[in-house]
VMD Tcl script that builds the backbone (N, CA, C; Angstrom):
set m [mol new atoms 354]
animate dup $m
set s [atomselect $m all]
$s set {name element resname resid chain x y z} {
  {N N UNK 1 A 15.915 -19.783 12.562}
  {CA C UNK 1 A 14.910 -19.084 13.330}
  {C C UNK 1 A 14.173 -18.104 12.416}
  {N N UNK 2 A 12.650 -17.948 12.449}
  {CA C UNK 2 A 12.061 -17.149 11.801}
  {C C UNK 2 A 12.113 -15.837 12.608}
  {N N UNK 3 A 12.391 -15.196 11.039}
  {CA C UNK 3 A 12.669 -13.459 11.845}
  {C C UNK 3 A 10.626 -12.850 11.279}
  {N N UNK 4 A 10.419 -12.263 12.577}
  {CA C UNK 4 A 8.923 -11.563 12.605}
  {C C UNK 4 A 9.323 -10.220 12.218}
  {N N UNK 5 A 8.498 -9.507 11.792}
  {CA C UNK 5 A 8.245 -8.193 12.154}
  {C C UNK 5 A 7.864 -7.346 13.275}
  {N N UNK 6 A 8.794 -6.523 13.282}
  {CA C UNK 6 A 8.104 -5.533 14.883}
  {C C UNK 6 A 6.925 -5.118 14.948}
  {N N UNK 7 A 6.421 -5.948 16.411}
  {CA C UNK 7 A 4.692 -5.311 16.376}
  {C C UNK 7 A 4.551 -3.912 16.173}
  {N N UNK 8 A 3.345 -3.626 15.301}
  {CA C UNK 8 A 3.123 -2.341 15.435}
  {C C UNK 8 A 4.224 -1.430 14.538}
  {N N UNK 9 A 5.136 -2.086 13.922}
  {CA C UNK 9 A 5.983 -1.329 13.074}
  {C C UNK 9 A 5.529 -1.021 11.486}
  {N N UNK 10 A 4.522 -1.306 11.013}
  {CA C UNK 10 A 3.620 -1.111 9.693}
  {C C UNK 10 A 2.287 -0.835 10.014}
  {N N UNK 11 A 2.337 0.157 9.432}
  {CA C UNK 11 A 0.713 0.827 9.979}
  {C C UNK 11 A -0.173 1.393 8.147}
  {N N UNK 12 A -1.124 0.962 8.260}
  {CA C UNK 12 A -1.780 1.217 7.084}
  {C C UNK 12 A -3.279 2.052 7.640}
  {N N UNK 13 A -3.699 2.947 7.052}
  {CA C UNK 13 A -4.477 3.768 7.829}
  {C C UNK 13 A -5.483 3.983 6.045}
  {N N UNK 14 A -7.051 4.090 6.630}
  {CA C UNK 14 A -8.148 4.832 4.861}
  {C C UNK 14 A -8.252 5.573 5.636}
  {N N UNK 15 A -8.611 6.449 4.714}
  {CA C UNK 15 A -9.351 8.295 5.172}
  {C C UNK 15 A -10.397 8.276 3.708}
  {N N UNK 16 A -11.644 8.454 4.479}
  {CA C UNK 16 A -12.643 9.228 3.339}
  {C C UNK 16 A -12.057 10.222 2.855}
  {N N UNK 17 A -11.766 11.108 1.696}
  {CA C UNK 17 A -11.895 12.307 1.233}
  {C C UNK 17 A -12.747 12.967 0.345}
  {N N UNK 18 A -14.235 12.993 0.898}
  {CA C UNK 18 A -14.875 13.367 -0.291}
  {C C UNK 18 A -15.734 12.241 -0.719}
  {N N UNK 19 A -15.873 11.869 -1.996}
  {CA C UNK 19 A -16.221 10.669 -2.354}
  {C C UNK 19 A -15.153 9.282 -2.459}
  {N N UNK 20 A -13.723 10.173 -2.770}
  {CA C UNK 20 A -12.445 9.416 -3.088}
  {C C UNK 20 A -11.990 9.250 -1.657}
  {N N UNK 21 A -10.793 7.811 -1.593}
  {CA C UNK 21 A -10.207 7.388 -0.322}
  {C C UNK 21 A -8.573 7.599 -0.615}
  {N N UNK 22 A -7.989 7.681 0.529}
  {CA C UNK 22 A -6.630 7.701 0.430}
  {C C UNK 22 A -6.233 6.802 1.527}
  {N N UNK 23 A -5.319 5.811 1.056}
  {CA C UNK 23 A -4.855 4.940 1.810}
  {C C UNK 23 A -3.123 5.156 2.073}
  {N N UNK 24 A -2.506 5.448 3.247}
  {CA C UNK 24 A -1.449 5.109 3.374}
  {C C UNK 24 A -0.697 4.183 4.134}
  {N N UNK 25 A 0.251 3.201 3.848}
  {CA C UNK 25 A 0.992 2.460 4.437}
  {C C UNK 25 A 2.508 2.736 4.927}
  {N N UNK 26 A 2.593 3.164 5.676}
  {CA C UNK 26 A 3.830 3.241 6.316}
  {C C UNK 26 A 4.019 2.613 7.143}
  {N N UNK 27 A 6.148 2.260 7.322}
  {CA C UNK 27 A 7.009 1.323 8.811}
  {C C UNK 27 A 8.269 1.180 8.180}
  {N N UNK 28 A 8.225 1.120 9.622}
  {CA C UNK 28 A 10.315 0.393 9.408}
  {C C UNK 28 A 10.480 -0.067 10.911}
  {N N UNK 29 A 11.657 0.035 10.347}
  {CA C UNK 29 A 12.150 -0.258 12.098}
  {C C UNK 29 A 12.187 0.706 13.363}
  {N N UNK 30 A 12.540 2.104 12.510}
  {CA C UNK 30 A 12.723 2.911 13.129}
  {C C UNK 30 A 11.732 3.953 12.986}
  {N N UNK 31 A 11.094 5.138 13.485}
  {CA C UNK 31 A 10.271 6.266 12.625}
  {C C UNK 31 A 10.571 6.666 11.845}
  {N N UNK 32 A 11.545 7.313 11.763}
  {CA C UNK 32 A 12.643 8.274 10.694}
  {C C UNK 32 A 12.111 7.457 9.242}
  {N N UNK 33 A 12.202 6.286 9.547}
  {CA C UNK 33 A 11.825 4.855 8.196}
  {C C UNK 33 A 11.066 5.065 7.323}
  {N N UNK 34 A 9.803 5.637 7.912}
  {CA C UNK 34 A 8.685 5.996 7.354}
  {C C UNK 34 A 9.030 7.010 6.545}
  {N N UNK 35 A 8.227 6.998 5.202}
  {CA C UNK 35 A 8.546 7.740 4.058}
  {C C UNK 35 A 7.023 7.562 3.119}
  {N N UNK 36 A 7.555 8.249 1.826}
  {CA C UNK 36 A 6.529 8.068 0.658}
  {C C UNK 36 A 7.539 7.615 -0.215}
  {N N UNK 37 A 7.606 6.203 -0.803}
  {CA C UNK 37 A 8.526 5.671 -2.055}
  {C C UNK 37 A 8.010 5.597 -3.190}
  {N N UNK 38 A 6.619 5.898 -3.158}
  {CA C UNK 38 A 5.739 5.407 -4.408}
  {C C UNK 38 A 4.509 5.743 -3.773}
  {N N UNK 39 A 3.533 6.239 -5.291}
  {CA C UNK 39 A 1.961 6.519 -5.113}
  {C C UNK 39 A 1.663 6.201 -6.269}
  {N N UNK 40 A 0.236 5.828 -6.223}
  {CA C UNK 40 A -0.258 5.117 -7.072}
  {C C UNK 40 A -1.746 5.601 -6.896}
  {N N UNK 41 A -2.567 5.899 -8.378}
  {CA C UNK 41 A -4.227 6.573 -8.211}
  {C C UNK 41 A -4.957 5.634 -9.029}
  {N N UNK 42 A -5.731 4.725 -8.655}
  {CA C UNK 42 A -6.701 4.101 -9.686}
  {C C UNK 42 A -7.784 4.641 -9.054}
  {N N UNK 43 A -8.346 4.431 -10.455}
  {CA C UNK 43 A -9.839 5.313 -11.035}
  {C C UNK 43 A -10.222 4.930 -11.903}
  {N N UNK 44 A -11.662 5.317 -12.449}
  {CA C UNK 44 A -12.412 4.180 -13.306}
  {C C UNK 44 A -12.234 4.910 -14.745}
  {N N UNK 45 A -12.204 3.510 -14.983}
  {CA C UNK 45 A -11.895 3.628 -16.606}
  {C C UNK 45 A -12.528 3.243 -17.299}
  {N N UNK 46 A -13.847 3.018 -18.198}
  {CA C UNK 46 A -14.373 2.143 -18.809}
  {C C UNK 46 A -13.827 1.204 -19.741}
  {N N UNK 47 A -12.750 2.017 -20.822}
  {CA C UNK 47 A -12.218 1.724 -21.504}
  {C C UNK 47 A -11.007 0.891 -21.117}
  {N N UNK 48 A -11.005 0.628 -20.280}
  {CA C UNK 48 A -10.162 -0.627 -19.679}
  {C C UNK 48 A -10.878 -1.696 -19.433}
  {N N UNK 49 A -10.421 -3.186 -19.435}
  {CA C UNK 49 A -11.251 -4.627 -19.836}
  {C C UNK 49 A -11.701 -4.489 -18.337}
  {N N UNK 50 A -10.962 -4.389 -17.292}
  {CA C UNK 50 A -10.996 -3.854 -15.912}
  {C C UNK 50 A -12.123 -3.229 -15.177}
  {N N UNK 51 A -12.163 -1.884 -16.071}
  {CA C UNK 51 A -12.953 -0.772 -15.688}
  {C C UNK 51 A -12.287 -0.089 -14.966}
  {N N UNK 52 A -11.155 -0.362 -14.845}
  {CA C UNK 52 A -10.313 0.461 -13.816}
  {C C UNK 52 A -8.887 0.686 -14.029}
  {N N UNK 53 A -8.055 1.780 -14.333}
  {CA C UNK 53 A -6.956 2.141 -14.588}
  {C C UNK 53 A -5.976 2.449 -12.992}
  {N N UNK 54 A -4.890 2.327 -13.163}
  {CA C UNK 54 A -3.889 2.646 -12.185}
  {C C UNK 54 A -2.850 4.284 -12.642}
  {N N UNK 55 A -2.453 4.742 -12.504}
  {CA C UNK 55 A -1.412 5.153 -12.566}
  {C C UNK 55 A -0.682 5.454 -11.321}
  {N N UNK 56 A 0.851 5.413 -11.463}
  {CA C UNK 56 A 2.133 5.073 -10.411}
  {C C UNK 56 A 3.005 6.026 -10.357}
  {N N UNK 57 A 3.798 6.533 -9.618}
  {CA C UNK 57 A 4.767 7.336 -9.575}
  {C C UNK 57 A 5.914 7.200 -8.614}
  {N N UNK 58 A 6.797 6.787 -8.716}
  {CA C UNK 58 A 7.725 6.250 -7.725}
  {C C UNK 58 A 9.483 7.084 -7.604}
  {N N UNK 59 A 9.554 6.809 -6.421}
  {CA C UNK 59 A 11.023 7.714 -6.116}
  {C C UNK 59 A 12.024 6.575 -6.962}
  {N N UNK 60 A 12.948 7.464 -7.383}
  {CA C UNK 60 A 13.832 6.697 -7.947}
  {C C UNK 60 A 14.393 5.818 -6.794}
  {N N UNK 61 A 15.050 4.279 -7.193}
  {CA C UNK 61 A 16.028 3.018 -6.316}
  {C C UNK 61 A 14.607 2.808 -5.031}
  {N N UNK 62 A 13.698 3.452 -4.946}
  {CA C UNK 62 A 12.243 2.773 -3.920}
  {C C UNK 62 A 11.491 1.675 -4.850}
  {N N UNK 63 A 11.105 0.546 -4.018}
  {CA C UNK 63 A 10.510 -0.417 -4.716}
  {C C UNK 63 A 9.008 -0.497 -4.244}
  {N N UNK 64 A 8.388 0.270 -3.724}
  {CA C UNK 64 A 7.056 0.345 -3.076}
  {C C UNK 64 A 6.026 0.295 -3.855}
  {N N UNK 65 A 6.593 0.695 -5.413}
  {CA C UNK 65 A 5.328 1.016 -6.389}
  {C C UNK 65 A 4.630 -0.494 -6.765}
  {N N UNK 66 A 5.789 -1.888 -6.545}
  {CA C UNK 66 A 5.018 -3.344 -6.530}
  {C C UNK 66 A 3.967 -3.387 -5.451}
  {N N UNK 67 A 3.665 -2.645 -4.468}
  {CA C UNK 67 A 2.456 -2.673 -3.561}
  {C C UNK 67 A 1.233 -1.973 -3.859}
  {N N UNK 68 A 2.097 -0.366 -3.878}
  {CA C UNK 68 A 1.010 0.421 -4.238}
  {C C UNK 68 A -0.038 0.519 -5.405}
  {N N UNK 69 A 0.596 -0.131 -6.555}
  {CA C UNK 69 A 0.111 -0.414 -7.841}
  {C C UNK 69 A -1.400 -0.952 -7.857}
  {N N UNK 70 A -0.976 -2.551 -7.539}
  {CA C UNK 70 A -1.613 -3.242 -7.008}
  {C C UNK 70 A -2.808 -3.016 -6.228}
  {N N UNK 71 A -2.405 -2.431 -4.802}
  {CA C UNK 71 A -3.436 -2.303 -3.999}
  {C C UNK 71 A -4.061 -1.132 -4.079}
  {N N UNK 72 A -3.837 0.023 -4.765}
  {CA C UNK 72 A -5.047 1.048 -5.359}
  {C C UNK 72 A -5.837 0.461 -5.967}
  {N N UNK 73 A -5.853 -0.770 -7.152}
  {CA C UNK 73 A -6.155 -1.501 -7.843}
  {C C UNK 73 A -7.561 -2.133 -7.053}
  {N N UNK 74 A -7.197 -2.928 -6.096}
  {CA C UNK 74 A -7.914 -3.563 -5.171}
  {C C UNK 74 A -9.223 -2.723 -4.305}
  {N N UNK 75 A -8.240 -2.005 -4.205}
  {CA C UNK 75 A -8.911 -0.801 -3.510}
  {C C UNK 75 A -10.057 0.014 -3.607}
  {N N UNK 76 A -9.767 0.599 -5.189}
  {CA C UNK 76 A -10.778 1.347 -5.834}
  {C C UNK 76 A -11.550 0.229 -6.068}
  {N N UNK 77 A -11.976 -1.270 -6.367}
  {CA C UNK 77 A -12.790 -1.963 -6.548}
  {C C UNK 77 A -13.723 -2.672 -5.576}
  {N N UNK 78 A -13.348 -2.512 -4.446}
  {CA C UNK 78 A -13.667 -2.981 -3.580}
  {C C UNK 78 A -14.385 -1.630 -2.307}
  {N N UNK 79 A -13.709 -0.472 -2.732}
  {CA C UNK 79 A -14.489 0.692 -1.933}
  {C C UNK 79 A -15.483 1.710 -3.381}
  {N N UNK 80 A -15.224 1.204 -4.966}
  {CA C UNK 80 A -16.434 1.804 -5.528}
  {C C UNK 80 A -15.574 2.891 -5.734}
  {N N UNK 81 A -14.629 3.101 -5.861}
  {CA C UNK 81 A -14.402 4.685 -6.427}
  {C C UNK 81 A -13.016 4.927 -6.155}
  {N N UNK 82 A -12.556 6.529 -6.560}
  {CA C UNK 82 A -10.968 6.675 -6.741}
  {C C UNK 82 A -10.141 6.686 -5.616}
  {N N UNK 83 A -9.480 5.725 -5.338}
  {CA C UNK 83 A -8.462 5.537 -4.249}
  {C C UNK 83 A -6.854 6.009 -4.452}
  {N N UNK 84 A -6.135 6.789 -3.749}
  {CA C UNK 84 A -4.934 6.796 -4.255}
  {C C UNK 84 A -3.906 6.044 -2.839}
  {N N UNK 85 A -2.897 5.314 -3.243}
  {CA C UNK 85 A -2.747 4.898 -2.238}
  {C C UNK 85 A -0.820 5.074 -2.562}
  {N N UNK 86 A 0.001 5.756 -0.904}
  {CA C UNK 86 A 0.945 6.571 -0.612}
  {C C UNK 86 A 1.487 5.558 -0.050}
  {N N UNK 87 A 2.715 4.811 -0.229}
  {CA C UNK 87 A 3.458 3.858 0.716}
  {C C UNK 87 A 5.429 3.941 0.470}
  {N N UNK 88 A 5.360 3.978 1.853}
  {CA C UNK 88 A 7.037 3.944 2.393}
  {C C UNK 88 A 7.383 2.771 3.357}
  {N N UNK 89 A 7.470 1.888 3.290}
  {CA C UNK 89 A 8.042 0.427 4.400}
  {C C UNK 89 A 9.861 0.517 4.657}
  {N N UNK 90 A 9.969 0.892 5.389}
  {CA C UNK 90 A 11.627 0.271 5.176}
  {C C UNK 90 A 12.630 -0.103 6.155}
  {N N UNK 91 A 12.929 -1.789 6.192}
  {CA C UNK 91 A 13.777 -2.398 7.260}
  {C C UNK 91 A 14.631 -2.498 6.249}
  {N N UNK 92 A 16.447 -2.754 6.953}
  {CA C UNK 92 A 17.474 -2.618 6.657}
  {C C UNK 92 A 17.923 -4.109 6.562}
  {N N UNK 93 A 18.528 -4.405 5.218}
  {CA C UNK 93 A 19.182 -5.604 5.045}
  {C C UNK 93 A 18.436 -6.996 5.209}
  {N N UNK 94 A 17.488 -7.175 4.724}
  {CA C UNK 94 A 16.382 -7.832 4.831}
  {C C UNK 94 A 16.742 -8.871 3.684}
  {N N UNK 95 A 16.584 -10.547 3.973}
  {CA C UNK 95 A 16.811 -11.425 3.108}
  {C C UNK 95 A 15.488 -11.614 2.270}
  {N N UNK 96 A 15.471 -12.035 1.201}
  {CA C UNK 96 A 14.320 -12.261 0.059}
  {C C UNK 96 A 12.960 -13.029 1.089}
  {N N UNK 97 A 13.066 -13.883 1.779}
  {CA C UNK 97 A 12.248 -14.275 2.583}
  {C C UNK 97 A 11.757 -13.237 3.537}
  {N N UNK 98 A 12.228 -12.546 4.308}
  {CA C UNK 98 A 12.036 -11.850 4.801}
  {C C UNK 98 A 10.789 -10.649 4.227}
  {N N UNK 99 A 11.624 -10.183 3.160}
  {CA C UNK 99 A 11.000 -9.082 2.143}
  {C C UNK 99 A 9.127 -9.767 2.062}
  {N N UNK 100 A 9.619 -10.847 1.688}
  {CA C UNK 100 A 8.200 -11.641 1.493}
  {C C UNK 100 A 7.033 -11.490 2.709}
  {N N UNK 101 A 7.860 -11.636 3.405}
  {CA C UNK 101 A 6.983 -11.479 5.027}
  {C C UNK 101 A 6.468 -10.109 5.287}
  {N N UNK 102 A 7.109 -8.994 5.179}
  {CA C UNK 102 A 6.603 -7.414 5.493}
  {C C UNK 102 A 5.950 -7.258 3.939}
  {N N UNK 103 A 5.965 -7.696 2.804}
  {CA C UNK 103 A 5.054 -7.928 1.619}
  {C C UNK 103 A 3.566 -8.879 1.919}
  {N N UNK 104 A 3.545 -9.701 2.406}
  {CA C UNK 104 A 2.469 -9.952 3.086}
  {C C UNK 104 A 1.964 -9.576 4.188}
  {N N UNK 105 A 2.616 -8.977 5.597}
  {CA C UNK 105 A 2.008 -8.047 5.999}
  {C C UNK 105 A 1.167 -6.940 6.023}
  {N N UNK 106 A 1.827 -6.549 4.429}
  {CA C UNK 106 A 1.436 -5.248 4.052}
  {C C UNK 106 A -0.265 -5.654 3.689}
  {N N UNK 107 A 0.035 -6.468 2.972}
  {CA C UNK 107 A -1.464 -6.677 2.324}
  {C C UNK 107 A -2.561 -7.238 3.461}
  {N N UNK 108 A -2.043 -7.878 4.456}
  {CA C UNK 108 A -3.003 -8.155 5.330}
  {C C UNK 108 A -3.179 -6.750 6.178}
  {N N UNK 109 A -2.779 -6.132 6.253}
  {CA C UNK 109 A -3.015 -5.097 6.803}
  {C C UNK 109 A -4.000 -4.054 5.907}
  {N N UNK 110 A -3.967 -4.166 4.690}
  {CA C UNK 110 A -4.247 -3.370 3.763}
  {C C UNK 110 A -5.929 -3.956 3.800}
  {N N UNK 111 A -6.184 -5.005 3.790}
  {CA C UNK 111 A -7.184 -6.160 3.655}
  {C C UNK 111 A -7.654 -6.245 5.057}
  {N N UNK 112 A -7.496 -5.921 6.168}
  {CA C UNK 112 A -7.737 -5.688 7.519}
  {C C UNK 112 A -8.768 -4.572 7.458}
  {N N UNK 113 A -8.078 -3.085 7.151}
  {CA C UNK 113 A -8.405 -2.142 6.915}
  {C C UNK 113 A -9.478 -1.942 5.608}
  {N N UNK 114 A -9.603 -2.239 4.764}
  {CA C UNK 114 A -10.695 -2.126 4.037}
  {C C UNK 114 A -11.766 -3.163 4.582}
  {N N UNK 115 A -11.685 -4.032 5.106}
  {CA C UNK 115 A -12.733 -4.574 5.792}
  {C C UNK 115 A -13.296 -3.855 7.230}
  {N N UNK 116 A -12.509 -2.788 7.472}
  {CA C UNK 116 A -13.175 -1.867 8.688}
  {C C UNK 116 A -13.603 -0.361 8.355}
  {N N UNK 117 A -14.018 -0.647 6.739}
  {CA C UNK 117 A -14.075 0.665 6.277}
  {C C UNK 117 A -15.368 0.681 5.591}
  {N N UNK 118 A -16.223 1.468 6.803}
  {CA C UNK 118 A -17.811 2.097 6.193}
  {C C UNK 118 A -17.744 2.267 4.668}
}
mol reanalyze $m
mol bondsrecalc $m
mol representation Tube
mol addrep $m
């Protein structure tokens, strides 16, 4: 049986700040769940083949910074400017398939939301 995710249990939210955006993704199962495991700021770089640099910062044993990395990345390229993006996800005892599933959630949600963003 395929295990889903709880509706409504991952929430990814942009906020203008300024010229720069801040994106956060938070869920779990429970509220308490919700956290910050990792942040991540891309911003433009010329001197990158890119044009765009990341930097990451992550809680130690949190694995969030494989999202956040990434999708600041996306982010700042696709909204034009410095995005920093704050994420905590966390269900309990979750098989590798699984993981995969609230990992693609994330991004459709992430990709939801920048498509509803003036």
């Amino acid at each position: 049986m395929k295990w889903n995710i709880p509706s409504n249990s991952i929430q990814c939210r942009i906020e203008r700040i300024g010229r720069d955006w801040l994106v956060t993704l938070t869920g779990g199962e429970m509220p308490e769940d919700h956290h910050i495991g990792a942040v991540s700021i891309a911003y433009r770089a010329p001197e990158m083949q890119s044009g765009w640099k990341v930097d990451t910062l992550k809680v130690p044993r949190h694995k969030e910074h494989v999202l956040t990395n990434p999708m600041a990345l996306e982010a700042a390229a696709t909204l034009g400017g410095t995005v920093t993006v704050a994420a905590g996800v966390h269900f309990d005892q979750l098989t590798a398939e699984q993981i995969q599933i609230v990992v693609d959630e994330c991004w459709r949600l992430l990709r939801e939301a920048l498509n509803h963003t003036d």
